[in-house]
C-alpha positions in Angstrom: 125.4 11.9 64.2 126.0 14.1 67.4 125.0 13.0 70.4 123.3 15.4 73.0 124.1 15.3 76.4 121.3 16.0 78.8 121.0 16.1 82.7 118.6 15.0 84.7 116.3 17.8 86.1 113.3 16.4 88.0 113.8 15.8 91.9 112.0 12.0 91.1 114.2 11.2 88.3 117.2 11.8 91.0 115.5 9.3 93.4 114.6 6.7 91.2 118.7 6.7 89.9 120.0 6.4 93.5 117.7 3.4 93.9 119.9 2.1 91.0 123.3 0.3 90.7 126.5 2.1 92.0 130.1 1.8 91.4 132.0 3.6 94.0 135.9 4.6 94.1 138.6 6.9 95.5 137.0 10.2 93.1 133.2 9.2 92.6 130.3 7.2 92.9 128.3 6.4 90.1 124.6 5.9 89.7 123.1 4.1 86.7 119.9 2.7 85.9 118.2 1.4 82.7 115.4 4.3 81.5 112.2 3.7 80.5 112.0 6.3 78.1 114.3 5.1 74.5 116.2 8.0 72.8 119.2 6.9 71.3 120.2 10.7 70.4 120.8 12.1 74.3 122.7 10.7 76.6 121.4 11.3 80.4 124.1 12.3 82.9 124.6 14.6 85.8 127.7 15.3 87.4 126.6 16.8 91.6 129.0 18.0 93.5 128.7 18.4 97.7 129.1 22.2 99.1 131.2 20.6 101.3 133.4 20.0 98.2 134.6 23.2 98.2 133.5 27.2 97.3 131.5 27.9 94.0 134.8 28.0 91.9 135.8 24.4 93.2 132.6 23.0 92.8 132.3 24.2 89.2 136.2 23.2 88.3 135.2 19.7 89.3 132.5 19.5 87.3 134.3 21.0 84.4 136.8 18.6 84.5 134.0 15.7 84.3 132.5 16.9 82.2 135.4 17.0 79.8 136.2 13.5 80.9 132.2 12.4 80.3 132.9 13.9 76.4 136.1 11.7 76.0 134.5 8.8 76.8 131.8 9.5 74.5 134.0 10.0 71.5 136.5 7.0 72.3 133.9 4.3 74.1 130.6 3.1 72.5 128.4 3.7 75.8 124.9 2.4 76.1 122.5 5.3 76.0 119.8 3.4 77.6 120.7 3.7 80.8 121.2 7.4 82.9 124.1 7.8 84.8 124.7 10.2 88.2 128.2 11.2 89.1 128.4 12.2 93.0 132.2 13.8 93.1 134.1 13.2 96.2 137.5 15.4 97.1 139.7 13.4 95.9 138.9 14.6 92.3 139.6 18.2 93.1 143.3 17.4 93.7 145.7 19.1 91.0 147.7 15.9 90.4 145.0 13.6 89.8 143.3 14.3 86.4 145.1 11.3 84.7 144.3 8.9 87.2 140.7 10.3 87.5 140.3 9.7 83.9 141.7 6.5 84.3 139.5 5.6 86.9 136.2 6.5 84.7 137.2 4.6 81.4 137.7 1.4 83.5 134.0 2.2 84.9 132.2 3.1 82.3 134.0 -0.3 80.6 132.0 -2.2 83.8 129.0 -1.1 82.7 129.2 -1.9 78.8 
């Protein structure tokens, strides 16, 4: 079975997540909170980056590349798709060298949350 990954559109879901838990590091802060709403088929996250991050093209890249990450962790780590999950990216996860470490960094916190 595929699983879909959706992101969170309305301005109130976005408010109700940052009232959730967080798990902060060097590259990101994470928002997740239990939904009320059960489908096991899509998996809610959104990745937001800052403007200050960067220009249009540097925004993006970041995202790209948790994205990527997000879909790695889906295949290799059985991740509870009750809960929705917000990614704020800081600019420490634009830097060239530090895709392994980000990656890393977001298996051990996923594994937290398990």
């Amino acid at each position: 079975m595929k699983t879909k990954v959706v992101s969170l559109k309305n301005n109130e879901d976005f408010k109700s997540l940052l009232k959730g838990r967080k798990l902060s590091n060097k590259y990101f802060v994470m928002f997740y909170k239990k939904l009320l709403k059960k489908n096991s088929n899509y998996l809610n996250i959104s990745i937001v980056t800052k403007k200050k991050l960067g220009n249009a093209v540097q925004r993006n890249f970041c995202k790209r590349r948790f994205k990527n990450i997000v879909n790695e962790i889906i295949k290799k780590i059985s991740l509870n798709f009750n809960y929705s999950y917000l990614i704020l990216a800081k600019d420490n996860a634009l830097k060239k060298d530090a895709f392994e470490d980000l990656k890393k960094t977001m298996f051990t916190e996923f594994n937290k949350i398990k």
